[in-house]
ZAMARGU-4260 file (C-alpha; in steps of 0.2 Angstrom, whole numbers, plus 5000, padded with zeros to 4 digits):
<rodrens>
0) 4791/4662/5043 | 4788/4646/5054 | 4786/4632/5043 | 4789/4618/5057 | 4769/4617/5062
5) 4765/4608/5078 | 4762/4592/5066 | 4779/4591/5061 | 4786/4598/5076 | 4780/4580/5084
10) 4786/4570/5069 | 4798/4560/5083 | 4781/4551/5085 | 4782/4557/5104 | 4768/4556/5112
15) 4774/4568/5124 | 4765/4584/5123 | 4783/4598/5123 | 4788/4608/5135 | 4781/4625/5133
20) 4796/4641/5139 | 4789/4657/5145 | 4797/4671/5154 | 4782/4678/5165 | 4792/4681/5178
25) 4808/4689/5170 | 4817/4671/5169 | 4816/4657/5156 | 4807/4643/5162 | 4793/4633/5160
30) 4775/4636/5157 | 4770/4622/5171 | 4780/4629/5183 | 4773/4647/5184 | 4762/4649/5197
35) 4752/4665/5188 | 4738/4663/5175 | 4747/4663/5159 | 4741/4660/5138 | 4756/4655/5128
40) 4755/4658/5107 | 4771/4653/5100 | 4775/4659/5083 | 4773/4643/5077 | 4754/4641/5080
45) 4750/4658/5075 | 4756/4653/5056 | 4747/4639/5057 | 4731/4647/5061 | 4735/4661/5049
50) 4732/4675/5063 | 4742/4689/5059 | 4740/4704/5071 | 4736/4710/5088 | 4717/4708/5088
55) 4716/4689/5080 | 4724/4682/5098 | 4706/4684/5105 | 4702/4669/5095 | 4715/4658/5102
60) 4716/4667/5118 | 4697/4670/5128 | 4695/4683/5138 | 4708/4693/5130 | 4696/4708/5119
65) 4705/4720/5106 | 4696/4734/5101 | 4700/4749/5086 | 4699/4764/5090 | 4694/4780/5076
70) 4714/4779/5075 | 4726/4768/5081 | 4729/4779/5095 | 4714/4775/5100 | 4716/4757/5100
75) 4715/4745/5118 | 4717/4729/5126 | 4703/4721/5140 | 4708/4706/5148 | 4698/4699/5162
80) 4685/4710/5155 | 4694/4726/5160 | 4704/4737/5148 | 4704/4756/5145 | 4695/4763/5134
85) 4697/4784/5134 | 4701/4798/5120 | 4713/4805/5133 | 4729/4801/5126 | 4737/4806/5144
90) 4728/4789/5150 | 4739/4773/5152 | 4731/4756/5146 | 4726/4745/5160 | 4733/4731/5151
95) 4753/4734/5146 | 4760/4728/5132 | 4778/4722/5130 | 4789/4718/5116 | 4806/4712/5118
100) 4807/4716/5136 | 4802/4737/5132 | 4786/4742/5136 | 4776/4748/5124 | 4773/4767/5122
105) 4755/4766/5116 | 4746/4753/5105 | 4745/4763/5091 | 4757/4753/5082 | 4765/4741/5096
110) 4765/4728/5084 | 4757/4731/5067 | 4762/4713/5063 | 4767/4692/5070 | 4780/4691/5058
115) 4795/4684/5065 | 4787/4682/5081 | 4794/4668/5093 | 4780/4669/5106 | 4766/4679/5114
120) 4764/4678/5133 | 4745/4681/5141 | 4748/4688/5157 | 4732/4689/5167 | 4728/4699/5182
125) 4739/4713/5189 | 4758/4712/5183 | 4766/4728/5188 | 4776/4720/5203 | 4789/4717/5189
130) 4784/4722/5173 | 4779/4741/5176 | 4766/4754/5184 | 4752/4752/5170 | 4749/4732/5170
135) 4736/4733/5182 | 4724/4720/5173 | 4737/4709/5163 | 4751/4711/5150 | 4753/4705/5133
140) 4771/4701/5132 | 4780/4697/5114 | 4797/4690/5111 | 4802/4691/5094 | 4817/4680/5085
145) 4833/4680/5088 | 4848/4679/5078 | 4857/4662/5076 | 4873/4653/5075 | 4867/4647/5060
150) 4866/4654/5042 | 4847/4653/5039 | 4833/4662/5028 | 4815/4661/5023 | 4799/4668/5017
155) 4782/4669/5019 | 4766/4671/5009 | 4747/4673/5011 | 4735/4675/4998 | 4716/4676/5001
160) 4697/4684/4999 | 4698/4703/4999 | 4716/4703/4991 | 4725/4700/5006 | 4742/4697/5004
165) 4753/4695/5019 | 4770/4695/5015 | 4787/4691/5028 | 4804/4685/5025 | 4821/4685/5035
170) 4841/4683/5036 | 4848/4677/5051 | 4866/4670/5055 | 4884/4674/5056 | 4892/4692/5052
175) 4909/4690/5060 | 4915/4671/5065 | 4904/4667/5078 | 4906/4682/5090 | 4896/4694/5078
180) 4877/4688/5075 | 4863/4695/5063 | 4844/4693/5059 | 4835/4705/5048 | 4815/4703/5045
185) 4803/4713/5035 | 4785/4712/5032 | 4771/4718/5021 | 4752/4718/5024 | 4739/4726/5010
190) 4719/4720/5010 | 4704/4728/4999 | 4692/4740/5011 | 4679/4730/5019 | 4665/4742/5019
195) 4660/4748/5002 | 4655/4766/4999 | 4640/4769/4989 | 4643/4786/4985 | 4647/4791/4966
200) 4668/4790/4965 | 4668/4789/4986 | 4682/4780/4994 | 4680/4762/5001 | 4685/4760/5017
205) 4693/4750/5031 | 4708/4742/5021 | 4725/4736/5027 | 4742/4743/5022 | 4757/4742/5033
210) 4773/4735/5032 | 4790/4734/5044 | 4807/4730/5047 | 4816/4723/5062 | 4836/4722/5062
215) 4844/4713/5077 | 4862/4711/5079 | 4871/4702/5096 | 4890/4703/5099 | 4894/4687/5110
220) 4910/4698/5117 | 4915/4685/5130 | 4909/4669/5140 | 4900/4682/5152 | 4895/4695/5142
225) 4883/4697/5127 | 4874/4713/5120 | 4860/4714/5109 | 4856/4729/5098 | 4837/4729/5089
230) 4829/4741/5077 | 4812/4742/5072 | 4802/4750/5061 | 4784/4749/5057 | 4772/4762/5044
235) 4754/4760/5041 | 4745/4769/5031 | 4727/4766/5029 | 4706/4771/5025 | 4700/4768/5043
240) 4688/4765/5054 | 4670/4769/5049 | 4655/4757/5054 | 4641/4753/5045 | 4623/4762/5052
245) 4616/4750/5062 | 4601/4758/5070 | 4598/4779/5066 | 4584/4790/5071 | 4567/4794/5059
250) 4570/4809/5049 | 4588/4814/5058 | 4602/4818/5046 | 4608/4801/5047 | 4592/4797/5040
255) 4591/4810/5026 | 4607/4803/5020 | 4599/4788/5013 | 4613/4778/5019 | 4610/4759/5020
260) 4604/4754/5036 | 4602/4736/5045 | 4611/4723/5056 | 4623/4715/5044 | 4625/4729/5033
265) 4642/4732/5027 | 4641/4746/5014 | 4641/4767/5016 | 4636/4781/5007 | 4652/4791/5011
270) 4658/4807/5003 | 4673/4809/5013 | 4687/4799/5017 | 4691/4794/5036 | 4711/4789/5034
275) 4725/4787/5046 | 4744/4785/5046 | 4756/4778/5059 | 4776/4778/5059 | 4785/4769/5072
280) 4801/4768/5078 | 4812/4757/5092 | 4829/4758/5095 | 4834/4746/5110 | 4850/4737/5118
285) 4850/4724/5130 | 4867/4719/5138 | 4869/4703/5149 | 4883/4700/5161 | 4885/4686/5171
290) 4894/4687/5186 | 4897/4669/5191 | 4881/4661/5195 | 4869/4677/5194 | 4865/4690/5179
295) 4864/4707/5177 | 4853/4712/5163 | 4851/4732/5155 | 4838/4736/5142 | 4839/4754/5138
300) 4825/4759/5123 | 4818/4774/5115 | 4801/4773/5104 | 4794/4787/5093 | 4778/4785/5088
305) 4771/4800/5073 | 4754/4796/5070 | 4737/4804/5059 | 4720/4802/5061 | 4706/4811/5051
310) 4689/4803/5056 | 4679/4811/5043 | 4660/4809/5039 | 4650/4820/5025 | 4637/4824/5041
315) 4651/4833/5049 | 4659/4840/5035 | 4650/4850/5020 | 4661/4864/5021 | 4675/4873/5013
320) 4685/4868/5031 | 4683/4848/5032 | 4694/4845/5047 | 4693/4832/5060 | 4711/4829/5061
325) 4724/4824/5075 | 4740/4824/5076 | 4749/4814/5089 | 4768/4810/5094 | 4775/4800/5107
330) 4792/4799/5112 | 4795/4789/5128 | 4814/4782/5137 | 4816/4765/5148 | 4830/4760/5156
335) 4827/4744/5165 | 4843/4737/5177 | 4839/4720/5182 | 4849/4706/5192 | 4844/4689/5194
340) 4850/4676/5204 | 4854/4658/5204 | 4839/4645/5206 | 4849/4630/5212 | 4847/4636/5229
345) 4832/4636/5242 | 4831/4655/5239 | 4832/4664/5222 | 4825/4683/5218 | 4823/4696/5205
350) 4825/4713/5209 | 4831/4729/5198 | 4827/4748/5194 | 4817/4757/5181 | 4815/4774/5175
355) 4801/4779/5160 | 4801/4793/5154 | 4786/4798/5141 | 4782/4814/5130 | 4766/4816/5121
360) 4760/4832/5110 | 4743/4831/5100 | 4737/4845/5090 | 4717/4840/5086 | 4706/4851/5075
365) 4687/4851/5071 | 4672/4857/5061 | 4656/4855/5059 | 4642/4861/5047 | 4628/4867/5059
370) 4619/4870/5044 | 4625/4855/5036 | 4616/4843/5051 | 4600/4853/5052 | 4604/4863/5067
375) 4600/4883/5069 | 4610/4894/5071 | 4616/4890/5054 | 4637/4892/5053 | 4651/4882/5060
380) 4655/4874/5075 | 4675/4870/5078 | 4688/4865/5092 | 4705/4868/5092 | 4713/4857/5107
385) 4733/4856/5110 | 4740/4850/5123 | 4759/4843/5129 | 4758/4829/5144 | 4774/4821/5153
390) 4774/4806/5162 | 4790/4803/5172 | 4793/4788/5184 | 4804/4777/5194 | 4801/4761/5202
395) 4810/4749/5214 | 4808/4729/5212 | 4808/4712/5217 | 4803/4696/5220 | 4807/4682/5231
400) 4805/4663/5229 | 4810/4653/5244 | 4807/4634/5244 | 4799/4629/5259 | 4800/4610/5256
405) 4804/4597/5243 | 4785/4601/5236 | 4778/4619/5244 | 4787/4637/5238 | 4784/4655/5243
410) 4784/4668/5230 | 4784/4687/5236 | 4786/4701/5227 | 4785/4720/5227 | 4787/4737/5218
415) 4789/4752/5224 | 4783/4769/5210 | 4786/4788/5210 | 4775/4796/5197 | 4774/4813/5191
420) 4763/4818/5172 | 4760/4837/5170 | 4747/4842/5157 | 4749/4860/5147 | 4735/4862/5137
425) 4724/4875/5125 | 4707/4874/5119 | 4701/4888/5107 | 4692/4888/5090 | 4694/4896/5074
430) 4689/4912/5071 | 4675/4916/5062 | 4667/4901/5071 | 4658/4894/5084 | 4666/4888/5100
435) 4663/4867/5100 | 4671/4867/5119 | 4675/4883/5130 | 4690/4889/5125 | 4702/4890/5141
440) 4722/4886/5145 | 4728/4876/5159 | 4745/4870/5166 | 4747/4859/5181 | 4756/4843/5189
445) 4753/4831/5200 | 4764/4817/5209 | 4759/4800/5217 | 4768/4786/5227 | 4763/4771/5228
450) 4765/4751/5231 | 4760/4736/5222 | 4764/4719/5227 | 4759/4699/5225 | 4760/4685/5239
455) 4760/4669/5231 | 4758/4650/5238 | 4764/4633/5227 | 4763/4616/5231 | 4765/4600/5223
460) 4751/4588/5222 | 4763/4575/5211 | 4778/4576/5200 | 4768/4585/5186 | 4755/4594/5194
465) 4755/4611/5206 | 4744/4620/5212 | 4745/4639/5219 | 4736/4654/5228 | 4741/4671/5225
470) 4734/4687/5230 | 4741/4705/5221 | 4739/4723/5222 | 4740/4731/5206 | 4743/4750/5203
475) 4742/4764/5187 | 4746/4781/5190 | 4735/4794/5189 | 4730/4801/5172 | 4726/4819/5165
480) 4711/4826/5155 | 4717/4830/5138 | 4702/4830/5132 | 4693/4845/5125 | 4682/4847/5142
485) 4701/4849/5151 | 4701/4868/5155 | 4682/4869/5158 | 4679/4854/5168 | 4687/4856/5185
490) 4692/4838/5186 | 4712/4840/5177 | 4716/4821/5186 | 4710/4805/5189 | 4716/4797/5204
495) 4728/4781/5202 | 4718/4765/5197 | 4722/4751/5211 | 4716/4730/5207 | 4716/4718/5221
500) 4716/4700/5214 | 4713/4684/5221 | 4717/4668/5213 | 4717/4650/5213 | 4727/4639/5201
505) 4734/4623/5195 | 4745/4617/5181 | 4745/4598/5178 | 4749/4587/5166 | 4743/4567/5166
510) 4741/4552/5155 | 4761/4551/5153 | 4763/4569/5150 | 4748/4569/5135 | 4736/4577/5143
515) 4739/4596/5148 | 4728/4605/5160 | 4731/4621/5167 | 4716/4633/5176 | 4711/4647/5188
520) 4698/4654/5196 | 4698/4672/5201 | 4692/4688/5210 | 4698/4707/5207 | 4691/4722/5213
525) 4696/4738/5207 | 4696/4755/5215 | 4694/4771/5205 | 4693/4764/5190 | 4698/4776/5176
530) 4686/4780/5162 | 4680/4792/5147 | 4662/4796/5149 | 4650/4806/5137 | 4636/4819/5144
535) 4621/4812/5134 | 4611/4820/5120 | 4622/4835/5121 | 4629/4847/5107 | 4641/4847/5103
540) 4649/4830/5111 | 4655/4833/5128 | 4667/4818/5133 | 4676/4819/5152 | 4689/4809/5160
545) 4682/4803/5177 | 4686/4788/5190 | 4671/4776/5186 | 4668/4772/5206 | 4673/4752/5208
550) 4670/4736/5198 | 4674/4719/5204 | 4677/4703/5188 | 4676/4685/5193 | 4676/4670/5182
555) 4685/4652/5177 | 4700/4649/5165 | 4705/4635/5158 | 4716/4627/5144 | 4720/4610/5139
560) 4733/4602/5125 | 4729/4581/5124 | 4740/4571/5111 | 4726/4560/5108 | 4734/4548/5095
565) 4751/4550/5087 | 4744/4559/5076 | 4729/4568/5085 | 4731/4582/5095 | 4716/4589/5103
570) 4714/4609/5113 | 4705/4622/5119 | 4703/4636/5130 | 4685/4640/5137 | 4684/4658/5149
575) 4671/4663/5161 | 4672/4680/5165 | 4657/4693/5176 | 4663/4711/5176 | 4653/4722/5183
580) 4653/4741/5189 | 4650/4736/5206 | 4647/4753/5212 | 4643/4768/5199 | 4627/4777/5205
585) 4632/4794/5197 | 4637/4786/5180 | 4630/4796/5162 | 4616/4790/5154 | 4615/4781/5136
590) 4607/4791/5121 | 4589/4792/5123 | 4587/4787/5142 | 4570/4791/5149 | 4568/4792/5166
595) 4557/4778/5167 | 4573/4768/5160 | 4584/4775/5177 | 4589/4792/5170 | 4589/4804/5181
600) 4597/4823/5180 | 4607/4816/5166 | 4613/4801/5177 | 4611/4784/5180 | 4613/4771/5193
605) 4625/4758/5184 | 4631/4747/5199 | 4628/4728/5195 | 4630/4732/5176 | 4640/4725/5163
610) 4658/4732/5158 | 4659/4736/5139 | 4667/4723/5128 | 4668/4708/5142 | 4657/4694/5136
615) 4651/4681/5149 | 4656/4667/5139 | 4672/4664/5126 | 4679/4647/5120 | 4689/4641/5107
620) 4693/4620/5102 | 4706/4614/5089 | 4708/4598/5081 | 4724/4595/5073 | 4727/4580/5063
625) 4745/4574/5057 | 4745/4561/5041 | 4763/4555/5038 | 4765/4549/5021 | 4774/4533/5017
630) 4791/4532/5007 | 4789/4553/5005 | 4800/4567/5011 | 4783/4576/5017 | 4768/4574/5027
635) 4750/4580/5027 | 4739/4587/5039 | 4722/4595/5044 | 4715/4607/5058 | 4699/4612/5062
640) 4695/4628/5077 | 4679/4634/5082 | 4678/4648/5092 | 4662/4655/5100 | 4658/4671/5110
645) 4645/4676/5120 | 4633/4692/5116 | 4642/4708/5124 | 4639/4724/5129 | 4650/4735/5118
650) 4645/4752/5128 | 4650/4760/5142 | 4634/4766/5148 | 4625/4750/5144 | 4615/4757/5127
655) 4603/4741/5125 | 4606/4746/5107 | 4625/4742/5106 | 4623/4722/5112 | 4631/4713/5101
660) 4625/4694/5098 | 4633/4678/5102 | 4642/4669/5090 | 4654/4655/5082 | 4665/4654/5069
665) 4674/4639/5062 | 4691/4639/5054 | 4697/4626/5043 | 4714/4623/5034 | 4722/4607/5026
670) 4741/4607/5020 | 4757/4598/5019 | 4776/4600/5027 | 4790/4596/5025 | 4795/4582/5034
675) 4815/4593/5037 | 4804/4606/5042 | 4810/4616/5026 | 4790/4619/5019 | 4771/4619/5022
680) 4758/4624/5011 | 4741/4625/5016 | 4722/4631/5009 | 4714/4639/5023 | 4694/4647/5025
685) 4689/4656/5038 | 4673/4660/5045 | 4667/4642/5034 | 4649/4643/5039 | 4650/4660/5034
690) 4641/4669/5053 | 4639/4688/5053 | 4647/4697/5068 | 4651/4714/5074 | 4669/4718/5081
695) 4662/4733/5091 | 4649/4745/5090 | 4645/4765/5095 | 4633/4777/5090 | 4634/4798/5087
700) 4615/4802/5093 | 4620/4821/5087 | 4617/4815/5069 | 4604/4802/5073 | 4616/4787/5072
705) 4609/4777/5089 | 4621/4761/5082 | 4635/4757/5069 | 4645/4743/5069 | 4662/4738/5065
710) 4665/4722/5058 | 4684/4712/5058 | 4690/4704/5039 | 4682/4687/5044 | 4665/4693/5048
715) 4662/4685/5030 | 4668/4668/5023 | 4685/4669/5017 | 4697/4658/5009 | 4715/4661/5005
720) 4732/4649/5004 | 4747/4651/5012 | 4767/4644/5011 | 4782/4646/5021 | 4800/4642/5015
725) 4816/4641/5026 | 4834/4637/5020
</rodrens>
């Protein structure tokens, strides 16, 4: 949909690296002038590099981590190494997500899809002071495309190795003279299953098939007043998300099975079929009104979200009742009533109201064949867990720039949040059956008041380098435990999880304005950190909702873009980042634990250890090369990106069996464009030297699985070619 790549977007023969617009702090303005710690995609880049959705920014981005959940419900974000990772749909993400300026009800199906995307904004470190109560450890922020003045169209197509085929196309322009103005955008994804089942007429599984529509239409009613009215829908439907057995135990059912078994293994022997559907839709309107030098800005939304999981597996389900269903829905409001003033003055602010308003009912069902998985009594096992939980808040907030000097600014900010959730749940079982989980009822509520806020310091060091300090408290709410130890466990709430950051910065650019280099250095500690836990070795599964103690992150970032040559552009991104739970003494044990390995009454000590899915090391570097072609109406060009990670602990309770390894992957594509910007064409391979590596592991010692990993669609070579049209 973007066929005007970086090469041809410098086909000026500037060797001026361009101005790169954000709005990170509710305003338009430029990247090198934000004084926050901020990754910036544009739409552009991400056709170029032929990532298509949510979980392939970790390659351009490090330290951003996406993990897959057995639904996407159970989906997350860590950034910084934090991000939260819970059953309990009543839990907030720790990292909010933002699309269009509405905050994203859950990342089941926040954005299925980059099509049509003008930029994706990396926020790091706690954004609630204006962006809402649940950023505490970053934001991913997306602005899709507008509709223009100009009649325009295009399409998009991307063919490769497992029969990918990424599809996108719009319509954008005029509908009545130039007050009335449309854009209309449609997508469609479909990819083979990567993991082959081995089982006689058994589904393969992990595929991709989902597809969306985006209509915008803005009504320019006057000089000082526009309105924008968007709809969006998005549907997946897919076989998702088994891992291959990595590590099982001798003689356990897992065993028996005869499954295949190893490190790089990517097949399964499968009777069942583990398959999940999501619906999505977003109606939003966003009206600005200038009132002489300052704007007033609504965004009223409402999201609804349907979605299905059934995480099946032959160990759990060799009866005439196969269930291990869920069904989820989410309805959530946001009205969002901002004012912004002027920045020609010494003093300029934000400041505005909010009010979200979420609804979330899940029905989840279970059985298991005791008999099936060797266990005595012989019978059925099941769950029944329904539950309704409310989240309701409304915030106050602000920020404050005031320029000091000709070269120093102060940045203060605030937000002020009333929450209230409520949870009404039942747990039971079916008759005739077992109880997984004590059946019980519960109904409560809870409120919490609270502040965030964020001092920051700029200064000049020249005309095209700043540097700043800045120090935030973060806040998300409290959560509820809708898991299926709710009634039982005595613990309905977790408290409200509160970040501290400290951070130092600079953005720069040098050498004429070729060179750009922007880093930060940075501390965070967290109190009451909100987690999902699991009582080892127990059946069945007993998983709680808990506040994991504290955990502090520190590490290095740092981006650079240098336009080497006229035609050479050379980048990166390297992150540092140590997580740790600095203070978890009473933290479950890991499958398996003996007491010799620190287990001890079904605890261990975990202070000092890793958090899950935060790899020490991450760094990406991208060579671009643009080839114009004498006498021709087109140009060529050819990128290379490796990008490496470091090994990571994938678990919670630090299983020394869920460490996945380091490694590096190199991306290769060569292609021509346009030299109007009306075409590229490109081959493409991914993964080139072909290197093995897990997207996530887990393990389910109940059936004797210690390890199974999942794998993403380049853990393989892979080659494909792509094409973008515009008229």
């Amino acid at each position: 949909l973007y066929p005007i790549c970086l090469f041809v977007a410098m086909s000026s023969h500037s060797q001026q690296l361009e101005e790169v617009l954000v709005t990170a702090t509710k305003r338009t303005e430029s990247l090198q002038n934000v004084p926050i710690s901020v990754a910036v995609v544009s739409g552009t880049e991400l056709e170029k590099r032929n990532k298509t959705q949510i979980a392939d920014i970790s390659r351009i981005v490090p330290g951003f981590t996406f993990s897959n959940g057995t639904s996407d419900a159970g989906r997350n974000i860590i950034m910084r190494g934090v991000g939260t990772q819970s059953f309990s749909r009543s839990v907030e993400q720790s990292v909010g997500t933002v699309i269009d300026g509405v905050a994203s009800s859950s990342l089941s199906g926040s954005l299925l899809d980059f099509s049509d995307v003008e930029r994706v904004e990396v926020l790091r470190g706690p954004q609630g002071m204006l962006f809402g109560k649940n950023a505490s450890a970053g934001l991913l922020s997306i602005t899709t495309q507008s509709p223009t003045a100009e009649p325009g169209a295009g399409f998009g197509i991307r063919y490769g190795s497992k029969s990918l085929l990424n599809l996108s196309g719009y319509l954008s322009g005029p509908l009545l003279e130039e007050r009335l103005l449309g854009r209309i955008s449609a997508f469609s994804n479909t990819q083979d299953p990567l993991l082959e089942n081995k089982f006689p007429g058994g589904d393969d599984l992990n595929d991709r098939d989902d597809w969306g529509v985006r209509t915008k239409l803005q009504w320019l009613v006057s000089e000082n007043l526009d309105a924008m009215l968007s709809y969006t829908h998005n549907e997946r439907d897919h076989k998702c998300c088994q891992g291959a057995l990595r590590v099982v135990v001798p003689g356990s059912v897992a065993d028996t099975e005869g499954g295949p078994v190893g490190k790089e293994v990517d097949e399964i022997l499968e009777n069942d079929t583990a398959k999940g559907t999501t619906d999505q839709d977003i109606v939003s309107l966003e009206v600005n009104y200038s009132l002489g030098d300052f704007l007033l800005t609504s965004i009223s939304a409402y999201t609804e979200d349907d979605i299905f999981g059934a995480f099946r597996s032959d160990l759990y389900t060799r009866t005439a009742l196969p269930l291990n269903d869920s069904w989820e829905k989410y309805e959530q409001f946001t009205q969002e009533l901002r004012m912004s003033s002027p920045t020609d003055g010494a003093l300029s602010y934000v400041a505005g109201l909010y009010y979200y308003d979420q609804d979330i009912d899940r029905s989840f069902e279970r059985v298991i064949d005791l008999n099936g998985i060797g266990l005595a009594p012989a019978g059925q096992l099941s769950v029944l867990n329904d539950h309704t939980n409310t989240s309701e808040s409304f915030a106050v907030f602000g920020q404050l720039e005031l320029d000091v000097t000709d070269s120093a600014r102060l940045l203060l900010g605030a937000r002020y949040n009333d929450d209230e959730i409520s949870i009404d749940q039942t747990v039971g079982f079916i008759e005739g059956t077992i109880p997984e989980a004590p059946p019980g009822s519960i109904k409560a509520k809870t409120d919490d008041q609270a502040w965030s806020w964020r001092a920051i310091g700029e200064l000049d060091i020249t005309d095209d380098a700043m540097v700043y300090i800045s120090v935030a408290q973060g806040y998300k709410g409290p959560g509820s435990n809708s898991l299926t130890s709710g009634p039982s466990s005595g613990d309905v709430f977790v408290d409200p999880e509160i970040p501290t950051n400290y951070e130092l910065g600079i953005k720069s650019e040098w050498w004429d304005r070729r060179l750009r280099l922007n880093g930060a250095i940075y501390y965070t500690e967290f109190e009451d950190f909100q987690a999902s836990t699991q009582v080892p070795n127990a059946f069945p599964p007993i998983f709680f909702l808990t506040n994991a103690g504290e955990l502090e992150t520190e590490g290095v970032e740092l981006e650079f873009n240098a336009q080497l040559t006229e035609n050479l552009v050379f980048s990166g991104a390297v992150a540092y980042t140590d997580a740790i739970f600095s203070d978890w003494d009473n933290a479950p044990c890991y499958s398996g634990q003996t007491q010799e390995q620190g287990c001890v009454d079904e605890t261990q000590d975990l202070s000092g250890a890793d958090m899950p899915s935060s790899p020490d090391w991450a760094y990406n570097l991208n060579v671009d090369y643009y080839l114009p072609i004498p006498s021709r109406a087109f140009s060529g060009f050819a990128s290379a990106t490796w990008y490496w990670r470091d090994e990571v602990q994938f678990s919670t309770t630090n299983d020394p069996l869920h460490v996945g390894d380091s490694y590096g992957t190199l991306d290769l594509s060569l292609g021509i464009a346009a030299n109007d910007g009306r075409y590229t064409a490109q081959v493409f391979v991914r993964n080139a030297l072909d290197e093995f590596y897990e997207a996530g592991m887990e393990g389910q010692s109940v059936v004797g699985i210690l390890a199974a990993h999942a794998m993403a669609y380049d853990y393989q070579r892979r080659y494909g070619v792509a094409l973008q049209m515009a008229f």
